[in-house]
Structures are given as structure tokens and as C-alpha cells.
C-alpha positions in Angstrom: -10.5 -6.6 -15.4 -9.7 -3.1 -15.6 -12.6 -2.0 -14.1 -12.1 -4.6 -10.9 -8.4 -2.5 -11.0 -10.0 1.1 -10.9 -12.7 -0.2 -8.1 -9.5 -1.8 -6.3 -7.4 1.5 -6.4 -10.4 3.9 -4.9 -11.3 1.1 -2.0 -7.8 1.4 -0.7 -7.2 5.3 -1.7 -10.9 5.8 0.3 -10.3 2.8 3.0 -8.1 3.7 6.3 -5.0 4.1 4.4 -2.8 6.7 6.4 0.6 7.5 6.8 1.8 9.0 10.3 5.1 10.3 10.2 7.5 9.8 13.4 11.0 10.9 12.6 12.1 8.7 9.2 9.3 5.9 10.2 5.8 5.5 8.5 3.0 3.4 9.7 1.1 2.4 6.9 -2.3 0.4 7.6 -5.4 0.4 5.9 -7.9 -2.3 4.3 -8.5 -3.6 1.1 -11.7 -5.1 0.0 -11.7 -7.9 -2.0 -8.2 -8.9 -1.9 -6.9 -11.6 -3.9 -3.7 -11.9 -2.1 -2.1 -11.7 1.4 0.9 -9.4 0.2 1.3 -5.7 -0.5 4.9 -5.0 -2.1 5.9 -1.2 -1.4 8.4 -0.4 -4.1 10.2 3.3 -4.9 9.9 6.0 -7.6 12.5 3.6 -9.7 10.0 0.5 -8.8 12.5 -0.8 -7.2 11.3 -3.4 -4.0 11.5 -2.0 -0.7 9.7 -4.4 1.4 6.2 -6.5 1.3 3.6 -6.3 3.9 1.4 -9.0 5.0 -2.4 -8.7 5.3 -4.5 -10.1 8.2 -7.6 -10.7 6.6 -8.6 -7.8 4.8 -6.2 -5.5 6.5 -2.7 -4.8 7.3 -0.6 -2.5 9.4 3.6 -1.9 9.4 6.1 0.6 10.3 8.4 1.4 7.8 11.7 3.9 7.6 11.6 5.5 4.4 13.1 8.7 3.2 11.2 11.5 1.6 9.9 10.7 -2.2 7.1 9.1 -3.8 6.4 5.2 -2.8 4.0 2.8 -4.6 1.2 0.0 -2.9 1.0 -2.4 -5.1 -1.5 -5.5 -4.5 -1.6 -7.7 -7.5 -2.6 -5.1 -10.6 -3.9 -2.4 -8.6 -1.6 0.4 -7.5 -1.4 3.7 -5.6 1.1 6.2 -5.5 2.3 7.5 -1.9 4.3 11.2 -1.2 
């Protein structure tokens, strides 16, 4: 299970995950292979929840205003950590 986890986090960290910044708005998109869900939670440096993105298929795309700090992608146990 750990190793589907690792495998999970370098498919998104290597998919077409970007973050373009316009004023305090970031559009996140990218794909995730294999996904075992339809949801993406994006939660703060505290973990706190900030909001959930939905997937369309294998991939999603969403605008989000966020200030300045570290962010997390979490889908199911897999997680990356955004600046």
C-alpha cells in the first residue's frame, strides 16, 4: 500500500500539475492516474480544509484564491505539498 502511495505522489508531482498565478488566484489542473476517487481536498499548512476539487475522469482543473504559504493535494492517502 505504501508503495501504490509513493507511485501515486510522483504521477501527480510529474503529471500536468501547475499552478499559474493571476493576482491572488491559482489554477490548479493536472491528472492523476489511477485514481480511486473523484475528489481532491486542498487543505492549508494547519491541514485545515480549504476546498475540494472534482475530477473529470482522470483529470481536474479549478481556480482558486489563496494567499501566499504552503497548500497540500490530498487524494485519498497520497499527498503533495504546494508553495
Amino acid at each position: 500500500m505504501k508503495r501504490i502511495a509513493i507511485i501515486l505522489i510522483l504521477v501527480v508531482s510529474v503529471s500536468q500539475l501547475r499552478s499559474q498565478s493571476t493576482g491572488n488566484q491559482s489554477i490548479l489542473s493536472g491528472e492523476i492516474v489511477h485514481a480511486k476517487s473523484e475528489e481532491i481536498i486542498v487543505r492549508n499548512n494547519f491541514w485545515e480544509k480549504i476546498d475540494t476539487l472534482h475530477m473529470q475522469g482522470n483529470q481536474f482543473r479549478d481556480t482558486l484564491t489563496l494567499t501566499q504559504g504552503y497548500y497540500y493535494l490530498v487524494h485519498e492517502e497520497a499527498q503533495i505539498r504546494l508553495y
